[in-house]
Steps between C-alpha positions, in 0.01 A plus 500: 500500500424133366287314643680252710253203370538528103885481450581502172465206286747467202257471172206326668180590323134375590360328836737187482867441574683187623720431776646151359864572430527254222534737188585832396326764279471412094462158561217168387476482899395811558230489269413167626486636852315834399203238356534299805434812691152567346404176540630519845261869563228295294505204727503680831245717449275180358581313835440846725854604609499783290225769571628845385724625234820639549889412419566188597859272524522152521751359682597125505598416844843268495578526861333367804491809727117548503469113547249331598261830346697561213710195365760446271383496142155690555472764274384809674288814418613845592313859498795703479233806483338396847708700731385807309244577649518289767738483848755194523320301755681285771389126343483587145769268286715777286678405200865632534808572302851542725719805367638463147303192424194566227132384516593278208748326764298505821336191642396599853285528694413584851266602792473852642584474883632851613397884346716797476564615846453197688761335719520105416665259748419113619467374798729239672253228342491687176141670494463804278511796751369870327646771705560269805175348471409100359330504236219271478234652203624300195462142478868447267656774726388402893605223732766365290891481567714759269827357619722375278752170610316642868705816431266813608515776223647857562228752584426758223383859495328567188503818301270737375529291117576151638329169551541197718448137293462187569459169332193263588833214524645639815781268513604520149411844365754756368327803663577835670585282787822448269552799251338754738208805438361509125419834332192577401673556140569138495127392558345438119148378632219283642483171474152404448475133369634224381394401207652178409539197499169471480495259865653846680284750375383697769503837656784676713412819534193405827256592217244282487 
């Protein structure tokens, strides 16, 4: 059985890939991009956002669902080998692709807020509630109103291979409060930092 975390990926060789969706294969861009991604590797590990090898995707971020953590613009480092060995932990930002769109074409990102299993709903004033309960252990995910136009979203049972995401922009974000449950097939990997422009630069995965 594959491994639900390491989908195929086309021709992709080596610990870099892109996720710009400005060229195509063969072209002076991609080369230009596939330099700009070792400098990119070079200059986060230099500055401390990168601390252990693995494959890595970098994805820059053109709309403002993760806003104010993750703006429009930043360019964005990804472990897409993090989940692994390691559980998909409500919190973490996850780099996603919807069905029958690429990694080449995907730009977003978004916040872990419900695990396979769980029941999601809101209360009347829009608090996260986990299996009936209101969630208060995440700073981006607790006492905040989820409602949309002050429209409360339909409660969700998740599955055994779903997840429940948010966006840090409650009242703009295209999440699952809007195209529902995402496989875990559709999850590519971790965010971890952002690693420019050089003013953002900063961690997003709670590492410190």
């Amino acid at each position: 059985m594959m491994d639900p975390y390491h989908q195929p990926r086309n021709s992709e060789k080596g610990c870099f890939s892109f996720s710009c969706g400005c060229c195509s294969g063969g072209c002076l861009a991609t080369v230009l991009l596939g330099s700009l991604s070792v400098l990119l590797f070079a200059y986060g590990y230099w500055v401390g956002m990168v601390d252990h090898p693995g494959e890595f995707a970098y994805v820059h971020v053109l709309r403002n669902d993760m806003s104010p953590t993750i703006q429009p613009g930043d360019w964005v480092l990804v472990d897409r080998d993090y989940y692994a060995d390691e559980p998909i932990q409500r919190g973490d930002i996850v780099w996603l692709a919807s069905s029958g769109e690429s990694e080449s074409e995907s730009k977003q990102l978004l916040r872990v807020a419900g695990l396979p299993g769980e029941s999601v709903t809101f209360s009347a004033s829009g608090e996260l509630l986990i299996d009936g309960n209101v969630f208060t252990r995440h700073p981006m995910l607790a006492e905040r109103d989820f409602r949309k136009d002050k429209k409360v979203p339909d409660p969700v049972k998740l599955n055994e291979n779903e997840y429940y995401l948010l966006g840090d922009n409650r009242d703009e974000a295209r999440d699952c409060r809007s195209i529902g449950p995402v496989p875990v097939k559709n999850l590519r990997g971790m965010a971890i930092s952002i690693l420019f422009p050089p003013n953002r630069v900063a961690r997003v995965d709670g590492k410190n």
